[in-house]
C-alpha positions as CSV (number, residue, x, y, z in Angstrom):
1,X,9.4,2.4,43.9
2,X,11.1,4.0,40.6
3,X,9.2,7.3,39.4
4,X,9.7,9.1,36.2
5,X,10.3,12.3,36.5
6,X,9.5,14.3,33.5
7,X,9.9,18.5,32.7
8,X,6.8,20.0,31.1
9,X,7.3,21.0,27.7
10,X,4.6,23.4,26.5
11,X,3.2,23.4,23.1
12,X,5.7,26.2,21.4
13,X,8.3,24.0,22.7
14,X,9.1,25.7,25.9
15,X,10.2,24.4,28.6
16,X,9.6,26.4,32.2
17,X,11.6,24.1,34.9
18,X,15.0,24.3,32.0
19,X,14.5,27.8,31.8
20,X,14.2,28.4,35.2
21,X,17.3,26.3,35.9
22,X,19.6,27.0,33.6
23,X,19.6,30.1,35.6
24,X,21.0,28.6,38.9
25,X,24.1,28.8,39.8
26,X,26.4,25.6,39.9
27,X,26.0,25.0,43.8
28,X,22.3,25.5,43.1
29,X,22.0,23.3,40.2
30,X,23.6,21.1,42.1
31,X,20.8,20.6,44.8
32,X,18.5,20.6,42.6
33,X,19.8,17.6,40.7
34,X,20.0,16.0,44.0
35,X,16.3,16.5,44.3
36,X,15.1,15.6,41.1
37,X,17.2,12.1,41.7
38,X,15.3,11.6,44.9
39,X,11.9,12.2,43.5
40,X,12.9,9.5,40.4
41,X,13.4,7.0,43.6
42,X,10.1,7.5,45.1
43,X,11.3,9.9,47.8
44,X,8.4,12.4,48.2
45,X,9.2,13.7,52.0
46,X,10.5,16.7,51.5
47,X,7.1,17.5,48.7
48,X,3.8,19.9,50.4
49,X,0.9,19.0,48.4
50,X,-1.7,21.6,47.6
51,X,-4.4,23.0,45.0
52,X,-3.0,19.9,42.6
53,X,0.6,20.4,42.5
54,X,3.1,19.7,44.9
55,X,5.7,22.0,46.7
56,X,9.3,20.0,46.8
57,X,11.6,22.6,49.7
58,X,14.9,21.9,49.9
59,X,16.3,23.8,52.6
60,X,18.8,25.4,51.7
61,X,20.7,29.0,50.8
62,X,17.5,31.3,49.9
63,X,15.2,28.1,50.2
64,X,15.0,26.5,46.9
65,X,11.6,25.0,45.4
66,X,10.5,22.7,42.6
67,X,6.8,23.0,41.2
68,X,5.7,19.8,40.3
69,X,2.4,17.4,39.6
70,X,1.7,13.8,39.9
71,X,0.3,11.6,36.8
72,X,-0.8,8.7,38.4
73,X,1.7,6.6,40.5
74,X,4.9,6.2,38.4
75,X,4.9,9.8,36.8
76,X,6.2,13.1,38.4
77,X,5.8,16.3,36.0
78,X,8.0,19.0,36.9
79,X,6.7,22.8,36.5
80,X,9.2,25.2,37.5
81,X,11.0,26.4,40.8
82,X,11.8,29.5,42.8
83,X,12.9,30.6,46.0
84,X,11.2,31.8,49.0
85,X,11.2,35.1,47.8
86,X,9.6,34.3,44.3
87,X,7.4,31.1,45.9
88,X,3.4,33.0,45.1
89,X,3.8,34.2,41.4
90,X,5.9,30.3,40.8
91,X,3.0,28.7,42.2
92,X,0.7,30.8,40.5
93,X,2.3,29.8,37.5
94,X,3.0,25.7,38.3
95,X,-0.7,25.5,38.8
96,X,-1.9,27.2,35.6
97,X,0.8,24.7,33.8
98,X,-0.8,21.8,35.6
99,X,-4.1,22.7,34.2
100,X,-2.9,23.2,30.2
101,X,-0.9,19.4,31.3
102,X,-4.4,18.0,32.1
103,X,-6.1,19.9,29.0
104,X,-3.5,18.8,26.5
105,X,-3.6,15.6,28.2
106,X,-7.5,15.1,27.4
107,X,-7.1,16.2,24.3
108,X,-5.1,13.3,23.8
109,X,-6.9,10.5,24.8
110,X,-9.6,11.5,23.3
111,X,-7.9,11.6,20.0
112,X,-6.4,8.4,20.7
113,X,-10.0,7.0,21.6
114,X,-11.6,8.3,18.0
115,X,-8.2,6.8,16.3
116,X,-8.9,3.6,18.0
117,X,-12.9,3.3,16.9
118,X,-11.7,3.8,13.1
């Protein structure tokens, strides 16, 4: 099953998974491309789900991961990364995203809801 896999873009235009990223080096950037490709084909294996995001390892150098959140079955929203060494504060921080996603999302539908009744 395709998936999209999108990056989170906060409302002042930011976008954490980029920024994290485009800090990788090319070898790096590398795998990590790998892995976004697999999650676009459905492959969620290598993915630890937990307190509403998901954990994708990819095992490798200093143990690369992506932070990252379902939205139903086609969608895959992607948070951030880190290593290992950086894994607590990243998820910290994947899961706060993941809740402004679900606000912003809300705010949304309802919006589109009142648009719809007029």
């Amino acid at each position: 099953m395709k998936i999209e896999v999108k990056e989170y873009v906060r409302d002042d235009g930011s976008n954490p998974y980029q920024k994290w990223f485009d800090k990788q080096d090319a070898q790096a950037a590398a795998k990590l491309t790998v892995a976004k490709a697999r999650l676009e084909l459905g492959n969620t294996s290598s993915v630890e789900w937990f307190r509403g995001i998901g954990e994708y390892k990819i095992d490798w150098g200093p143990g690369y991961r992506i932070y990252l959140a379902k939205d139903g079955e086609a969608l895959i929203v992607l948070f951030g990364g880190s290593t290992k060494k950086g894994q607590q504060k990243a998820i910290d921080q994947a899961v706060q995203l993941h809740e402004e996603y679900k606000a912003r999302k809300k705010v949304v539908e309802i919006q589109t809801k009142k648009g719809a009744k007029k």
